[in-house]
Structures are given as C-alpha cells and as structure tokens.
NULUMMAR-751869 format. One record per residue (C-alpha): y, x, z; residue number from 0; residue in one letter. Coordinates in pm, whole numbers, plus 50000, padded with zeros to 5 digits. Layout:
REM residues N
{{Y,X,Z},NUM,"a"}
...
END
This chain:
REM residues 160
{{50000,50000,50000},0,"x"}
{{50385,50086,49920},1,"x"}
{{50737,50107,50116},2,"x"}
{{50981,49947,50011},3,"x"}
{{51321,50021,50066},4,"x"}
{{51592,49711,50140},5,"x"}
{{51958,49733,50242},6,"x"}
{{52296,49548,50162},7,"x"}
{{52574,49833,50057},8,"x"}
{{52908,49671,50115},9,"x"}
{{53129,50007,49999},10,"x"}
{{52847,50192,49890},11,"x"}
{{52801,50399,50177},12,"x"}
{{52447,50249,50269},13,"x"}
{{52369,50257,49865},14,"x"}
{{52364,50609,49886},15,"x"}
{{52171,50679,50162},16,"x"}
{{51884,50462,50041},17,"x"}
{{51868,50594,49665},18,"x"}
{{51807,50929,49838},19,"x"}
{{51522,50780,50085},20,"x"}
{{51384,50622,49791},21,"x"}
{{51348,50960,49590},22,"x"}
{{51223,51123,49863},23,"x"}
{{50904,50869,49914},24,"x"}
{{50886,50743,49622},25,"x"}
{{50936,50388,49718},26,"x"}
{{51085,50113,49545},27,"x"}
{{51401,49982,49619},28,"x"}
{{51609,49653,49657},29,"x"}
{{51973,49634,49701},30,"x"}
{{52038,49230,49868},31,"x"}
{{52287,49060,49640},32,"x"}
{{52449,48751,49770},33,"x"}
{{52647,48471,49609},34,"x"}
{{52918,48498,49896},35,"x"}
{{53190,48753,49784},36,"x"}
{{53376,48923,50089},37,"x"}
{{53709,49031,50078},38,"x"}
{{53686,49424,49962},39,"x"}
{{54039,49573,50092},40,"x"}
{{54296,49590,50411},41,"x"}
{{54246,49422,50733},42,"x"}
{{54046,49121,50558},43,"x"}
{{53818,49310,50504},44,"x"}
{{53704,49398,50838},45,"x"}
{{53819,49022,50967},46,"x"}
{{53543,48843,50755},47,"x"}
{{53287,49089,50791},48,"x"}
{{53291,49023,51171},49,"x"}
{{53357,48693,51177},50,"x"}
{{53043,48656,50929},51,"x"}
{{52831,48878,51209},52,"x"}
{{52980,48644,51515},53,"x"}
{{52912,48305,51374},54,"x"}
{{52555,48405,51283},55,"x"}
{{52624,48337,50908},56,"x"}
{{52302,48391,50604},57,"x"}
{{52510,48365,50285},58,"x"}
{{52235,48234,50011},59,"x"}
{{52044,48612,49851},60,"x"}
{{52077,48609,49453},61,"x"}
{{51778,48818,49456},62,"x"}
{{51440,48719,49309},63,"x"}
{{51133,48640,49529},64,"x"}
{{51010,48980,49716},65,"x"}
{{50629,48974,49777},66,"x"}
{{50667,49188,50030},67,"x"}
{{50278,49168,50102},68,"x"}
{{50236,49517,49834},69,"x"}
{{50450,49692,50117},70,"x"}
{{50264,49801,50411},71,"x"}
{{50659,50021,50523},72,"x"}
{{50962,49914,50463},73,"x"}
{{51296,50082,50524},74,"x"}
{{51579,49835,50606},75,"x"}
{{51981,49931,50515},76,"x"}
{{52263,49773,50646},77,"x"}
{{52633,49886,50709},78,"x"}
{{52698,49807,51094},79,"x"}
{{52977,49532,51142},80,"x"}
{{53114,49424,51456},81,"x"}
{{52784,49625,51627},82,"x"}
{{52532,49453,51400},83,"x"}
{{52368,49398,51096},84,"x"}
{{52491,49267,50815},85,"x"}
{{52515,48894,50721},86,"x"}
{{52307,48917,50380},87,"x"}
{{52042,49146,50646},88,"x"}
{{52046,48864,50844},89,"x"}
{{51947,48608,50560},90,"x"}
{{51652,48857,50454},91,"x"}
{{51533,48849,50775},92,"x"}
{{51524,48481,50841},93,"x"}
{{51396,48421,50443},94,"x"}
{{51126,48694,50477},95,"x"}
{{50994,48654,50828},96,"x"}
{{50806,49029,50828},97,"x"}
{{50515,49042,51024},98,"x"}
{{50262,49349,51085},99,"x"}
{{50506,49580,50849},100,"x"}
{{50573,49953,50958},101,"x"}
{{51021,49916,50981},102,"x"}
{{51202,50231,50969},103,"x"}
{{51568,50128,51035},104,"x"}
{{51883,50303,50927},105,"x"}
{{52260,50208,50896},106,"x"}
{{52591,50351,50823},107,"x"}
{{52904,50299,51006},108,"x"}
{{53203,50427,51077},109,"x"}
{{53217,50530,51439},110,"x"}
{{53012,50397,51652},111,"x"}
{{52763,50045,51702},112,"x"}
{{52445,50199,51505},113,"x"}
{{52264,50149,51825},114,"x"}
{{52361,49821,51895},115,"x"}
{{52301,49717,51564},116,"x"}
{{51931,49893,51599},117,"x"}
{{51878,49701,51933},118,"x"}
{{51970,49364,51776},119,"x"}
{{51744,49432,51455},120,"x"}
{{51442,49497,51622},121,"x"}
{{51477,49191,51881},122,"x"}
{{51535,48965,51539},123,"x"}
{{51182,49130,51388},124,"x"}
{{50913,49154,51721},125,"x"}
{{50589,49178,51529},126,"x"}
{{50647,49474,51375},127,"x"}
{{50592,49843,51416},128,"x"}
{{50955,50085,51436},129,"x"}
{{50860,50411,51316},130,"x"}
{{51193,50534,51286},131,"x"}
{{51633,50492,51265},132,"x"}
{{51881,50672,51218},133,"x"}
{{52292,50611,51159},134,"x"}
{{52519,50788,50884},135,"x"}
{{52891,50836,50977},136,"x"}
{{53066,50788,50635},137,"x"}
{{52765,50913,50461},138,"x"}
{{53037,50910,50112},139,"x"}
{{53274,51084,50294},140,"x"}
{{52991,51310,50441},141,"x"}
{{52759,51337,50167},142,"x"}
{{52610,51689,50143},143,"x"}
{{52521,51651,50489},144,"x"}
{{52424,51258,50480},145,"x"}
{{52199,51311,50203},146,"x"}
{{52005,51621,50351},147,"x"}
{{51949,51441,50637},148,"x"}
{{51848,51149,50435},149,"x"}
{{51593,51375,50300},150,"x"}
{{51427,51534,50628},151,"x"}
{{51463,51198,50796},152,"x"}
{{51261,51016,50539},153,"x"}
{{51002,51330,50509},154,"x"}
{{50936,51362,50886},155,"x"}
{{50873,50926,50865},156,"x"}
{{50601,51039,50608},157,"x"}
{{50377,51138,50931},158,"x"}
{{50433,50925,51163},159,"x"}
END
C-alpha cells in the first residue's frame, strides 16, 4: 500500500513543503481545492481565515472522490490559522473519516500555534496511528533550509 500526501496551501507556503515530501517518498499528492475563495491580501486576510477556524466552518472540497483505502500513510498539510487547521482540512476530515491510516502531520505558520494546531488534529482523527509532525516557519521565505528538512523529515518517517 501507498502514502498519500494531502494539504490545503493558502500562499503556497504548505505547497512547497509537500511537493518536496512527495519526491522524497514517492507518494502521490493532493492539494484540497475548495469552492469558497478567501480574501488573499491585508488584514482580511487574516480576519476570515480565523473567523473560518472559530466558527468551525467546512467550505464544500472541489476535489474528486479520494479512495483513500490504496493509502496505508498519509501525510496531512495545512497552514496553521488562529492555532489550527485549516477550514478546507477540516472538511477533509469530516468527508473522509480516516480510520486505521499511519498520519504524519506537518504545517507551516508564521510564528507560533503548530502545536496547537497538531494537538487539535489528532483529537479530530483518534483511530489512527501519528508517526510523525513537524512545523515550517515561512518555509518560502526559508526555503533552502525548509526543504532540507522536508527531506530528512520525510526520510527518517520512512522507518518508523
């Protein structure tokens, strides 16, 4: 069986870091596409990204149908907002309901919250085995060193 990796990229931060897992295992990949469009620039930006994360919302994924049962691993992406998971993460998750799957979780963010955000994505998928997370500060900004540790991250998951 296969890993897959899945992730919502808002600025392409998160984008990056999981084209570089995926060459390193091999996997196939999935960027979440939704038919909600946030606001891209300025303090809207970060307004309706939280307030998506505080009122619990699951904008409708654009995606096809994942069988996600050719995927015994699967890596899951998300940008943190407001110390948590994406919105479109959110709708995977409650579309998807993984059970039995090996998760290795990573996120990028801008400061701080990865933990949180960990914390609150493995209480939303109990069932499942972590093998793994790790958080990317500004992995565009930081990519030389985002993508090497992309690299060893994703290698040392390969035994475990």
């Amino acid at each position: 069986m296969g890993a897959l990796v899945i992730y919502f990229s808002f600025d392409g931060n998160t984008k990056l870091i999981a084209e570089k897992i995926t060459e390193t295992i091999n996997a196939d990949i999935i960027e979440l596409k939704t038919s909600k469009r946030y606001p891209t620039e300025g303090f809207s930006k970060f307004f309706w990204g939280g307030k998506s994360v505080v009122f619990g919302e699951k904008p409708k994924l654009t995606n096809d149908r994942i069988d996600l049962n050719r995927y015994e691993t699967i890596y899951i992406g998300t940008p943190v907002w407001a110390g948590s998971y994406t919105p479109p993460i959110k709708s995977f998750i409650s579309q998807y309901k993984l059970q039995g799957k090996r998760i290795a979780l990573f996120a990028s963010h801008g400061g701080n919250g990865a933990e949180k955000c960990f914390a609150k994505l493995k209480a939303a998928l109990p069932g499942n085995k972590f093998t793994g997370e790790t958080a990317f500060l500004e992995p565009k900004e930081n990519s030389e060193e985002s993508l090497s540790k992309a690299d060893k991250w994703a290698t040392d998951l390969l035994t475990v």
